[in-house]
C-alpha positions as CSV (number, residue, x, y, z in Angstrom):
1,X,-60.0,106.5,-13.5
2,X,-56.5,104.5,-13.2
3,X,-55.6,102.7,-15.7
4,X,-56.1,98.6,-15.1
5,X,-53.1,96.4,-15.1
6,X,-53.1,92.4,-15.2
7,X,-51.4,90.3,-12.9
8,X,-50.4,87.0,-14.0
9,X,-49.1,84.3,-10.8
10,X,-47.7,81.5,-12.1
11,X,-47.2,78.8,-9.4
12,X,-44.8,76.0,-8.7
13,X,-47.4,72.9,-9.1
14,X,-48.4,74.4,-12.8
15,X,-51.7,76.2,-11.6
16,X,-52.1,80.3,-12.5
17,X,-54.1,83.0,-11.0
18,X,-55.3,85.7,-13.3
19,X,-55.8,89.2,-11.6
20,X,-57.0,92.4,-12.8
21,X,-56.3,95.6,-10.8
22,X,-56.0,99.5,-10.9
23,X,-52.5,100.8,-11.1
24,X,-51.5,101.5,-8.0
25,X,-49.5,104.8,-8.0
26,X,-48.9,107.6,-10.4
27,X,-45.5,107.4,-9.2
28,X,-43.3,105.0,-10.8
29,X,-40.6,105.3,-8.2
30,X,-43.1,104.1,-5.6
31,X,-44.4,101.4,-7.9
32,X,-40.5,100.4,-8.2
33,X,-40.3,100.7,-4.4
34,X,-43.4,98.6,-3.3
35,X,-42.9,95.7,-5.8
36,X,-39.2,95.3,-4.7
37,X,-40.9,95.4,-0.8
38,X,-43.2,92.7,-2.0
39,X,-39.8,90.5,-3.3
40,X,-39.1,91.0,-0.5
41,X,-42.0,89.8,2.1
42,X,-42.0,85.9,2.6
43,X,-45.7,86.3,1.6
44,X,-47.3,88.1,-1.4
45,X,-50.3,89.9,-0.1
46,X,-53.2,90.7,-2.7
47,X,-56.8,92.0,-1.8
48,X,-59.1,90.7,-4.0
49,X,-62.6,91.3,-3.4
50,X,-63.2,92.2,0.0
51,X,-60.5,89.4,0.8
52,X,-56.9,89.5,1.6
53,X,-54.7,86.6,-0.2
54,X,-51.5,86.4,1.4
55,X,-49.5,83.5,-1.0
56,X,-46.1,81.9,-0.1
57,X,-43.4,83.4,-2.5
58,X,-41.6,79.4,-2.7
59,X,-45.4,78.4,-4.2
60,X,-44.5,81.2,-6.8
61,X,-42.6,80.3,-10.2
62,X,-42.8,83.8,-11.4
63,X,-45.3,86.8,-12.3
64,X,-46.2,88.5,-15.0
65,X,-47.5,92.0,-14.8
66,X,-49.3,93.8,-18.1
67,X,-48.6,96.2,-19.0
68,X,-45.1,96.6,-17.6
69,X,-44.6,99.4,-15.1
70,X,-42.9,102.6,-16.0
71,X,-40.4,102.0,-13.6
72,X,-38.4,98.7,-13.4
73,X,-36.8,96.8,-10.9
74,X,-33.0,97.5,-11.0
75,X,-30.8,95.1,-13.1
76,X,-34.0,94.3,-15.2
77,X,-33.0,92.7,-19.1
78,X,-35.0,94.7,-21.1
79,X,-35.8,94.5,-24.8
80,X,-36.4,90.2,-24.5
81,X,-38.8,88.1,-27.0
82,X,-40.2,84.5,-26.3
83,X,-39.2,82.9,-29.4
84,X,-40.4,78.7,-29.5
């Protein structure tokens, strides 16, 4: 069984959609490789539940995936803390 990661959307007019999902490669390179792909698409396009969301990336403030993958998109900060 793969392990379950979160997905977090976060969107533009305040709203958030909660996702859970299986990872979705052993690979980290490839998990690097399809999230920069999806940066990279004018839609983000999820299938949830028999259905395929596909949601404009200018609706998006940002994501938050949990855990974080393995592999990171190049140029990531690492090491940050949300302090109030």
């Amino acid at each position: 069984m793969k392990p379950i990661k979160h997905l977090y959307l976060y969107f533009q007019d305040g709203q958030r959609l909660a996702l859970k999902l299986p990872q979705q490669s052993d690979d980290p390179a490839a998990v690097a490789r399809a999230l920069r792909k999806q940066l990279e698409t004018p839609f983000l396009s999820i299938e949830v539940d028999g259905d395929l969301l596909l949601i404009p990336r200018e609706s998006i403030k940002y994501l938050q995936i949990c855990p974080m993958p393995v592999a990171l998109p190049e140029l990531t900060i690492q090491g940050a803390e949300v302090i109030d």
